[in-house]
C-alpha positions in Angstrom: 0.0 0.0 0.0 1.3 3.2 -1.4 1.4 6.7 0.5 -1.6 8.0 -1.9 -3.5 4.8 -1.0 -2.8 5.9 2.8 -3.5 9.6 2.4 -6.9 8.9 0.0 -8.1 6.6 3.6 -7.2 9.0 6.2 -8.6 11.7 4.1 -12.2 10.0 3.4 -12.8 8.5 6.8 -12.5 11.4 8.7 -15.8 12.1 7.1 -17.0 9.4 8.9 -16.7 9.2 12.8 -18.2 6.2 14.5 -20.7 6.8 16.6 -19.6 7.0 20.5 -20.3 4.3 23.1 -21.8 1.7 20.0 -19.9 -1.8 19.4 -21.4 -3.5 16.3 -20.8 -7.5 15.4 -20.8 -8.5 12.3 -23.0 -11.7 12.4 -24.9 -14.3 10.1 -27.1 -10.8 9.4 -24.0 -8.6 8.7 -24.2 -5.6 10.4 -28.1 -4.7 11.9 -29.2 -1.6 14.3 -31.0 1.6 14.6 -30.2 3.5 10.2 -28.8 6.7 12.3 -26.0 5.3 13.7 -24.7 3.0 10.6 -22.8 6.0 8.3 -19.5 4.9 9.7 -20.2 1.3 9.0 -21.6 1.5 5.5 -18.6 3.7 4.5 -15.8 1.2 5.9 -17.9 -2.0 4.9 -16.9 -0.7 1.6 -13.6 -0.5 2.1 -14.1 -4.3 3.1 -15.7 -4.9 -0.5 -13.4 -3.0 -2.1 -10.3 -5.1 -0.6 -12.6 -8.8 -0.5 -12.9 -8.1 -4.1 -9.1 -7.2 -4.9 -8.4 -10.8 -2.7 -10.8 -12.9 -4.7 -10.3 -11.4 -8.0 -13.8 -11.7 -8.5 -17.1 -9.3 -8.4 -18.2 -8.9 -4.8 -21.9 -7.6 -3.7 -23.3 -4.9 -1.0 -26.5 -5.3 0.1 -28.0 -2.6 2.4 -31.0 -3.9 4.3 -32.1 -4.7 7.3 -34.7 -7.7 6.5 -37.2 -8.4 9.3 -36.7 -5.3 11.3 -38.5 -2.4 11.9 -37.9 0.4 9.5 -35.4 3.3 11.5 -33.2 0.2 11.6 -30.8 -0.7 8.7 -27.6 -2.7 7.6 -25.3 -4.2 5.5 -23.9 -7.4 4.6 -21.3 -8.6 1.3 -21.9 -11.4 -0.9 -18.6 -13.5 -2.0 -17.9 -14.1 -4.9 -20.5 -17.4 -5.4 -23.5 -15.5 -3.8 -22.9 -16.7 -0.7 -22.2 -14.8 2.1 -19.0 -12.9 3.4 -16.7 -16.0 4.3 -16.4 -16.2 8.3 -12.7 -15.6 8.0 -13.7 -12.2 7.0 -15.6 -11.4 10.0 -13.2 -10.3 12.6 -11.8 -7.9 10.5 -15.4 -6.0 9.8 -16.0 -5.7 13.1 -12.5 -4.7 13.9 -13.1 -2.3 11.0 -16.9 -1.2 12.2 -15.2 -0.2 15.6 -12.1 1.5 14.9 -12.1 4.3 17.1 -10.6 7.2 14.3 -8.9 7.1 10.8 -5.2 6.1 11.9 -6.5 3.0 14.0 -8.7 2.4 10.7 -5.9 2.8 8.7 -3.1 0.3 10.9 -6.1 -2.2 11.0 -6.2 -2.1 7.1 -2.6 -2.4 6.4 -1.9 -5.5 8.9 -5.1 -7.3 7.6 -3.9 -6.4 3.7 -0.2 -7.7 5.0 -2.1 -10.8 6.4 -4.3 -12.0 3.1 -1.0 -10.6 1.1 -3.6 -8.5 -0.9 -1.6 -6.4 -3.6 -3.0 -3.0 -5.1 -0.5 -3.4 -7.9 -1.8 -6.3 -9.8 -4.3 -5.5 -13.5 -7.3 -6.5 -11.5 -9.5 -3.6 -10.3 -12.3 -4.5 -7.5 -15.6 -4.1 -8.5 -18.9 -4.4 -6.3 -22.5 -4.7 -7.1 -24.3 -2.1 -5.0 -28.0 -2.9 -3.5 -31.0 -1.5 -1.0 -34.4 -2.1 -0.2 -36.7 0.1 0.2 -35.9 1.7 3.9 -35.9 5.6 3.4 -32.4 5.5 5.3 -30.8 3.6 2.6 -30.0 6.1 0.2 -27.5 8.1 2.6 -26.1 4.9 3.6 -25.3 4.1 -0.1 -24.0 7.0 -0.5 -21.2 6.3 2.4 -20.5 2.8 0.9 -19.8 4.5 -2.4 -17.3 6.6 -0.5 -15.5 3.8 1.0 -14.9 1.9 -2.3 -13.6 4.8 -4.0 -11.2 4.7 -1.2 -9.2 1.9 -2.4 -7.7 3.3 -5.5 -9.5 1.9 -9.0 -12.1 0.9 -7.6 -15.6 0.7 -9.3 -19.1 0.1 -8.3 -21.9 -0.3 -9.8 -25.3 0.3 -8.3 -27.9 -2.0 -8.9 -31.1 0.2 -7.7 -33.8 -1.2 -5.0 -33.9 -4.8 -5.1 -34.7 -7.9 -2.9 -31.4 -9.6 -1.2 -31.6 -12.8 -3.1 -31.6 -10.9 -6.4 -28.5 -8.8 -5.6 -26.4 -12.6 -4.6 -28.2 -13.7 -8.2 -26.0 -11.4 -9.6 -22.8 -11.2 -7.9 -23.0 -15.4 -8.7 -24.7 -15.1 -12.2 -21.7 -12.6 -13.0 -18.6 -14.5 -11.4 -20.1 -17.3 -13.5 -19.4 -15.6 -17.0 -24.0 -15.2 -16.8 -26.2 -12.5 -18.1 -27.0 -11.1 -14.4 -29.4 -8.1 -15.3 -32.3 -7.9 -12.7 -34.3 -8.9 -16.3 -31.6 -11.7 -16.8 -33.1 -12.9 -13.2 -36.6 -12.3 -13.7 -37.0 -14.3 -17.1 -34.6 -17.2 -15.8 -37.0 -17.2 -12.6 -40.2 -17.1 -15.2 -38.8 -19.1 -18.1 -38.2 -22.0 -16.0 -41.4 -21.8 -13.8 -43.2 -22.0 -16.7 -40.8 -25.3 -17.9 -41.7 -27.1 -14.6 -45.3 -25.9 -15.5 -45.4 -27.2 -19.3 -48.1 -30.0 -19.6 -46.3 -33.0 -20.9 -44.2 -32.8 -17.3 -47.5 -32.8 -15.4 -47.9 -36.5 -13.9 -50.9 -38.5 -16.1 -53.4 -38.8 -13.2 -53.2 -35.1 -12.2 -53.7 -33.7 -16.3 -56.4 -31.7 -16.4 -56.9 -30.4 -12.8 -56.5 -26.7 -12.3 -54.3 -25.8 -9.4 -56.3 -24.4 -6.2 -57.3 -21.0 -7.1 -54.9 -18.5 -6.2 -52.2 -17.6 -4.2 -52.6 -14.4 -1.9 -49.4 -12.9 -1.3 -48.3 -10.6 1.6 -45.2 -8.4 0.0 -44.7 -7.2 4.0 -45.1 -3.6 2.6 -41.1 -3.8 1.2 -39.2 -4.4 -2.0 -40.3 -8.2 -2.5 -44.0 -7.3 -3.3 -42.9 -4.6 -5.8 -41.0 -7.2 -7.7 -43.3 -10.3 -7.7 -45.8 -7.1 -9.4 -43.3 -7.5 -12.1 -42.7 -11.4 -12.0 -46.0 -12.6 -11.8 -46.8 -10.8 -15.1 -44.7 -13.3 -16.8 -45.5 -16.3 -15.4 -48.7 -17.5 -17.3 -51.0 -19.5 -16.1 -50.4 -18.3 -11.8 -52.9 -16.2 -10.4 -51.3 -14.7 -7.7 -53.0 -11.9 -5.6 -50.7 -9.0 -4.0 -50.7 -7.3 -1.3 -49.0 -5.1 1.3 -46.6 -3.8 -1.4 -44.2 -1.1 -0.7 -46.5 1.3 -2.5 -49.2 1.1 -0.2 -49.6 3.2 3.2 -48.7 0.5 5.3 -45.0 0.7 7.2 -42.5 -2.1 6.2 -42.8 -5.3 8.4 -45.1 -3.7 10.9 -47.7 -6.1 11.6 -46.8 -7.7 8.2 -44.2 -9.9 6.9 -43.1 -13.6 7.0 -41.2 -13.1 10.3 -44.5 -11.9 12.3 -46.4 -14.0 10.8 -44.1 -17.4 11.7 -43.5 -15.7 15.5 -47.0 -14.5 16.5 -48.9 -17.0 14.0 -51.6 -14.7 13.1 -52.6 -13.5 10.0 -51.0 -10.0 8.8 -52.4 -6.9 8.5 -54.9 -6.7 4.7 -56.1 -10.4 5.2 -59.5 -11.4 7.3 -62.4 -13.8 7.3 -62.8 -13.6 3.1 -59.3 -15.2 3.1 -60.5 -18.4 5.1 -59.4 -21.7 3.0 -56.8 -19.6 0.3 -53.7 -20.5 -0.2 -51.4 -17.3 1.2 -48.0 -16.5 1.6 -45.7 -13.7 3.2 -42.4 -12.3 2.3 -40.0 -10.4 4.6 -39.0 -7.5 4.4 -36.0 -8.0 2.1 -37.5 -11.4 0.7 -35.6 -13.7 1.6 -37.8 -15.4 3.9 -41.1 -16.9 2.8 -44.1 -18.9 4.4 -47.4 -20.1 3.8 -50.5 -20.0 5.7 -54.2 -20.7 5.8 -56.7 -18.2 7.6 -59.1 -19.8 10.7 -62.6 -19.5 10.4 -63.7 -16.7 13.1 -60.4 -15.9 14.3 -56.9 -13.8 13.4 -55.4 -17.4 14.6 -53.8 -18.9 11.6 -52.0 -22.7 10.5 -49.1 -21.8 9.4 -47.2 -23.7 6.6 -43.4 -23.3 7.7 -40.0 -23.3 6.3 -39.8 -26.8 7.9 -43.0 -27.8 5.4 -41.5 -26.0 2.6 -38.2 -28.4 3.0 -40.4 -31.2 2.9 -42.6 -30.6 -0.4 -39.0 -29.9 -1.9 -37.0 -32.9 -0.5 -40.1 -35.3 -1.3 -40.6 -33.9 -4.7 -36.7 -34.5 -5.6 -36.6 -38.1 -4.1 -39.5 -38.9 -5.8 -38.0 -37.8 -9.3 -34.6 -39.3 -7.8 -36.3 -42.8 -7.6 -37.9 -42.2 -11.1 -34.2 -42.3 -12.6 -32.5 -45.3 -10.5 -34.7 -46.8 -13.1 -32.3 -45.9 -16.2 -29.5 -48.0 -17.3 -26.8 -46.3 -18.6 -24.7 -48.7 -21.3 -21.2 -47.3 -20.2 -18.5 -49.3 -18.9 -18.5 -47.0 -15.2 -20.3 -47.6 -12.6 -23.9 -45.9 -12.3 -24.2 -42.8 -10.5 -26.6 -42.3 -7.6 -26.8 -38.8 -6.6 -26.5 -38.2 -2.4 -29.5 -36.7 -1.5 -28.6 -34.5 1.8 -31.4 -32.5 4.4 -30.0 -29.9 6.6 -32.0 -28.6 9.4 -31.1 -27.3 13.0 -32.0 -27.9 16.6 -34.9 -25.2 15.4 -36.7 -27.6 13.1 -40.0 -29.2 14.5 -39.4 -32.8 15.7 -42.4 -34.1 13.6 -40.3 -32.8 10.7 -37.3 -34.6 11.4 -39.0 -37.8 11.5 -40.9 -37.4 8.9 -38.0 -36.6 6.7 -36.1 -39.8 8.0 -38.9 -42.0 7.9 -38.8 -41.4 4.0 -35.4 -42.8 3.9 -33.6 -39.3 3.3 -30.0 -38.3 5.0 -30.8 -35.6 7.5 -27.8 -33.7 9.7 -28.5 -30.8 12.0 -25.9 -27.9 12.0 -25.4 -25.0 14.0 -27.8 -22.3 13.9 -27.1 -19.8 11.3 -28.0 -19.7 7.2 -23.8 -19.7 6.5 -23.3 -23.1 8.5 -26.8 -24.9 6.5 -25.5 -23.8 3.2 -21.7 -25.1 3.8 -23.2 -28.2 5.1 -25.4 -28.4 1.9 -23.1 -28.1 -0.3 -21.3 -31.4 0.3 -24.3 -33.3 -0.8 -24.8 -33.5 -5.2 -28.3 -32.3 -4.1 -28.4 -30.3 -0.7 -31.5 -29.1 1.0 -31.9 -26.9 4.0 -34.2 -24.5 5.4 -34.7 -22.5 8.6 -38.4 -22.7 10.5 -38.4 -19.0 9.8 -38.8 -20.1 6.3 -34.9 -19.2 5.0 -33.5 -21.8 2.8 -32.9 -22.9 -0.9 -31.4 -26.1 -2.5 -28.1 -26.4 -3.9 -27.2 -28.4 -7.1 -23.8 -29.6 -7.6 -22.2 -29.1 -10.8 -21.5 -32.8 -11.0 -25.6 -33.5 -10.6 -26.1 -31.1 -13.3 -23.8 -32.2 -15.4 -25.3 -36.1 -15.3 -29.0 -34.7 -15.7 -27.6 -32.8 -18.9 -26.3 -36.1 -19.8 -29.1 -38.1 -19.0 -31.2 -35.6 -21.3 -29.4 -35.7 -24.0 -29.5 -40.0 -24.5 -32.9 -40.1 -23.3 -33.6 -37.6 -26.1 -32.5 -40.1 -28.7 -33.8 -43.0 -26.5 -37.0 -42.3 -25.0 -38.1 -38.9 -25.5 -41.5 -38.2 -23.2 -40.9 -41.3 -21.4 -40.8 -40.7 -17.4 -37.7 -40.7 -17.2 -36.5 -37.8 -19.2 -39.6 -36.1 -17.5 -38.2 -36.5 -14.2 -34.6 -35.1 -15.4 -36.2 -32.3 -16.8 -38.6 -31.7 -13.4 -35.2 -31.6 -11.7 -33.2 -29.3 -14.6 -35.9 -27.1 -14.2 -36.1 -26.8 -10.4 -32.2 -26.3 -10.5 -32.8 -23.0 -12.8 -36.2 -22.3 -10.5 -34.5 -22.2 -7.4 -32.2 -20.0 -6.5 -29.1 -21.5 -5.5 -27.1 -18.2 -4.2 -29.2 -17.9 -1.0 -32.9 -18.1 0.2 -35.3 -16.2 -2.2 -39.3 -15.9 -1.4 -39.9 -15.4 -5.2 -37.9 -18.3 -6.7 -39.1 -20.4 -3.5 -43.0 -19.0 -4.2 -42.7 -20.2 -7.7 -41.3 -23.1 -7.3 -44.2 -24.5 -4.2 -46.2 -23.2 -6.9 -45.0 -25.4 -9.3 -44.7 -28.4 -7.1 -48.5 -27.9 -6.1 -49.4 -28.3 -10.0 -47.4 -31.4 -10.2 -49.2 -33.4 -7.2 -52.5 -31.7 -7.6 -52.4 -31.2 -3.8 -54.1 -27.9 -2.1 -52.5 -26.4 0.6 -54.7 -28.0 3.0 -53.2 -31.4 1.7 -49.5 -30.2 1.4 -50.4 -28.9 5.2 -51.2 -32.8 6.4 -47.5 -33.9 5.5 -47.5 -34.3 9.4 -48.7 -32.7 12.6 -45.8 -30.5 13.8 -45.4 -30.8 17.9 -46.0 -27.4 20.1 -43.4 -25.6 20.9 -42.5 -22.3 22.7 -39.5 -20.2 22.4 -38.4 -17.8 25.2 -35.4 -15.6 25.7 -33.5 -15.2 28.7 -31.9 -12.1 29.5 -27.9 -12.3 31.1 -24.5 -10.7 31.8 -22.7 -12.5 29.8 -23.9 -14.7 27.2 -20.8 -16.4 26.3 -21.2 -18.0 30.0 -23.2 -20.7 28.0 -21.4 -23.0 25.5 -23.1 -25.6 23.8 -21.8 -28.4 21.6 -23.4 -31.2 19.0 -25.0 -28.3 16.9 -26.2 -27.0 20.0 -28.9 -29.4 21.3 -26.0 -30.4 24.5 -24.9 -27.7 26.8 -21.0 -28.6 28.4 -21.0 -25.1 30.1 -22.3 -24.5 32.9 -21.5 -27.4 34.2 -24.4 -29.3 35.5 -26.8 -27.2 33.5 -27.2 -30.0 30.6 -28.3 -32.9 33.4 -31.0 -30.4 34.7 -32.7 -29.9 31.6 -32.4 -34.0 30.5 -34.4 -33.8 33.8 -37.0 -31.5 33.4 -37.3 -32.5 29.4 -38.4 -35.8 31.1 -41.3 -35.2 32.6 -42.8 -34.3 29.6 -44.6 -37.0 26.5 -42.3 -36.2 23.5 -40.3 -33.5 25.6 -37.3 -32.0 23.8 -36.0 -28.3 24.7 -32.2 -26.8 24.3 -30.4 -23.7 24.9 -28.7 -21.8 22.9 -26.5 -18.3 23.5 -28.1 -15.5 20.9 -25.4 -14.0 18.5 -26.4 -10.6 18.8 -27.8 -10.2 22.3 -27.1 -11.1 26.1 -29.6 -13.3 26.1 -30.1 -17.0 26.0 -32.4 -18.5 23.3 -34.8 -21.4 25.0 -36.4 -23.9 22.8 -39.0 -26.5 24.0 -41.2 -28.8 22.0 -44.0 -31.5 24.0 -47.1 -33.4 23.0 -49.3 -30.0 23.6 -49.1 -26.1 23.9 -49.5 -26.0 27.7 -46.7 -28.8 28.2 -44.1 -26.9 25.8 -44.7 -23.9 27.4 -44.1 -25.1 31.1 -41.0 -27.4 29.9 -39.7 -24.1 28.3 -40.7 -22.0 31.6 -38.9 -24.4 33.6 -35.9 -24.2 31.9 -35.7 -20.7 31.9 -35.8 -20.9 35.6 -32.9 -23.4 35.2 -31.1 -20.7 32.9 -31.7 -18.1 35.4 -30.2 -20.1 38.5 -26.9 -21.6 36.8 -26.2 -18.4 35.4 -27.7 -15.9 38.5 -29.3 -13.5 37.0 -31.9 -12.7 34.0 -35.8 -12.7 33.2 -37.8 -14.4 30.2 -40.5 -13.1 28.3 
């Protein structure tokens, strides 16, 4: 790093003093709090682009949002180069970075971590980031100071992308570091065109020709940027009715009483929906839309049954083993040995115990990671066909390029073989879901389209879809503590090993209960600990998870749940 690389830093970040008395993490959320106090942050997380791009040699993505929260909050997290998220190597340094107390800490902090990665400034490549918001009013000054800390870093360029969903800006940063098209059209018609491939009427299975799907779908948009581009999508997708509302053009105010993450937490229907809704197939967005669930309204009440993430996972996972099975079926005339794709299911400690064993009892591979989207998706990835997805309703499915390459294979010699026969229908069910689904990270519009689709292909309403299994009650509460870190947990955090003792007290009181299952967890934002419980009724998960909030409280001396 040059003396006019130094100078151009000092000089542009004492624009940009942190605000006093404020530590920020950088977490599986990237960085989330209250839009006034994020300048700073948004300014040096593009320094962090800037220099994650000049590492990689590759196209790196901003997205400034703050999802499920309530609107005077904002944030920002990067997208590497394959539409994932920031790898976790990364993270110390943005916080270091977030918290720098003034421009020549900011500065040594640079030049040590650029020594560390051996990141040159001298080499042909220029960084280059994909810029992105959604729709908070805060987010236009906030891009403004991540503009300011890219140009920092000598030759670098940016290129702002406009409002969009989340998911759409990692569709781009991956369609682009693939050699793609990766237009916000380019995404759109890849999303229609193969909806409408999954949808064509030679895939449809014989016994369900005919039937139209269950009227329509009734969308809550959670008053943000996903309802203003499914407006666009569902244009083009011929043959969906999909109804819309709580769009970022109406009066409401962006997740407040709306959205995917009230509707999973409080399990009542959102705001715009009421007793003419009763027995319609809905759906709500976050904020940011990458979260989606369904749900059906109750007769005479704002109570609703809500259709999960953990449902979701199972439409999808039954839907590919089923098309899996079709093709153990083929005999390939080639010396090798046959290939038999691993079919993997991801899920945490979060997932509802009826989903577990419903997934296992149809033969599939299921392992439970930590909590967090980055730690699914890794563990997805080692699968040829990788499924995960969070309760909350965050997820996607992951193709391997081996998998793709053998359907593309298959295709082709069943095309000179046995074209139509079921067979090459169930390669091209799976070649289209691959294209449907957005592999970069979770996405409520490619997810939307393709339950959509799926629901064609079995002729099943959501009612139906809904009777998959009877998910166990369960209660969440949160404990509030000194020190969070007190509590370390271990087997992808259904064991405590710290406190001692703690883990032998709740085996205890998870005992008294008929299917009883409850673990703790520290939060990764907050000082407080996350209690999970699950039992054979409402009123025996809420006391298992009461009384192990009580346990939380006396190993660790202080708190109060709620």
């Amino acid at each position: 790093m040059n003396q006019q690389q130094r100078n151009l830093i000092l000089q542009s970040s004492s624009n940009f003093a942190p605000p006093k008395g404020v530590r920020l993490l950088y977490g599986t959320a990237g960085f989330r709090t209250d839009a006034t106090l994020l300048r700073s942050t948004l300014y040096r997380i593009g320094i962090l682009a800037a220099l994650r791009s000049l590492k990689t040699q590759s196209l790196i993505g901003l997205m400034i949002t703050a999802s499920h929260n309530k609107v005077s909050d904002n944030g920002v997290k990067i997208a590497d180069p394959n539409g994932g998220m920031l790898s976790q190597n990364w993270e110390p340094f943005a916080d270091s970075l977030a918290n720098a107390a003034d421009p020549l800490q900011l500065l040594q902090l640079i030049e040590e971590f650029v020594r560390k990665e051996n990141i040159s400034f001298d080499n042909a490549y220029s960084a280059e980031i994909l810029l992105g918001r959604d729709t908070r009013p805060s987010g236009e000054s906030l891009l403004e100071a991540a503009k300011q800390g890219i140009s920092s870093i000598t030759g670098a360029i940016y290129h702002d992308m406009g409002i969009l969903t989340t998911p759409q800006l990692y569709w781009m940063v991956r369609a682009r570091n693939m050699g793609m098209n990766s237009t916000e059209q380019d995404y759109i018609e890849q999303l229609s065109h193969s909806y409408e491939l999954m949808c064509l009427v030679e895939l449809i299975p014989d016994g369900i020709k005919g039937r139209k799907s269950y009227d329509k779908v009734v969308v809550d948009g959670a008053n943000g940027v996903g309802g203003d581009k499914l407006e666009v999508l569902k244009d083009m997708c011929g043959g969906l009715s999909i109804e819309l509302r709580n769009s970022s053009k109406g009066e409401g105010i962006l997740n407040e009483g709306v959205g995917a993450d009230f509707v999973q937490k409080e399990k009542v229907m959102p705001s715009g929906f009421g007793p003419n809704d009763v027995g319609l197939r809905c759906a709500s967005f976050d904020g940011d839309a990458d979260r989606l669930v369904y749900f059906l309204v109750q007769p005479d009440s704002k109570a609703i049954d809500l259709v999960d993430g953990d449902k979701m996972l199972s439409l999808f996972a039954l839907f590919i083993k089923e098309q899996l099975d079709v093709l153990k079926d083929i005999e390939i005339e080639k010396p090798c040995e046959p290939y038999h794709p691993r079919l993997g299911v991801v899920q945490t400690a979060y997932a509802n115990g009826a989903s577990t064993d419903y997934l296992k009892n149809l033969g599939l591979d299921v392992v439970f990671t930590l909590t967090g989207v980055k730690y699914l998706h890794e563990k997805a990835s080692e699968y040829d066909i990788g499924i995960y997805f969070e309760a909350n309703g965050h997820g996607t499915i992951l193709f391997s390029d081996s998998v793709l390459s053998w359907l593309e294979a298959r295709n082709s010699e069943l095309s000179s073989s046995s074209t139509g026969s079921e067979n090459q229908k169930a390669v091209l069910r799976l070649l289209a879901a691959s294209k449907l689904i957005n592999q970069a990270v979770g996405d409520a519009l490619s997810g939307l389209l393709l339950v959509e689709a799926i629901l064609l292909h079995t002729g099943w309403s959501i009612q139906k879809w809904n009777e998959l299994y009877k998910d166990l009650p369960s209660r969440q509460l949160k404990v509030k503590v000194v020190d969070r870190t007190a509590v370390v947990t271990a087997n992808a955090e259904t064991i405590v090993v710290q406190p001692a003792g703690i883990q032998d007290a709740i085996d205890s009181a998870t005992a008294k209960y008929h299917h009883g299952r409850c673990f703790i967890r520290p939060s990764g934002t907050e000082d407080v600990i996350r209690v999970y419980a699950e039992a054979t009724t409402q009123e025996e998960a809420d006391n298992l998870a009461s009384d192990v909030a009580k346990l939380v409280d006396q190993f660790l001396e202080l708190g109060s749940s709620h």
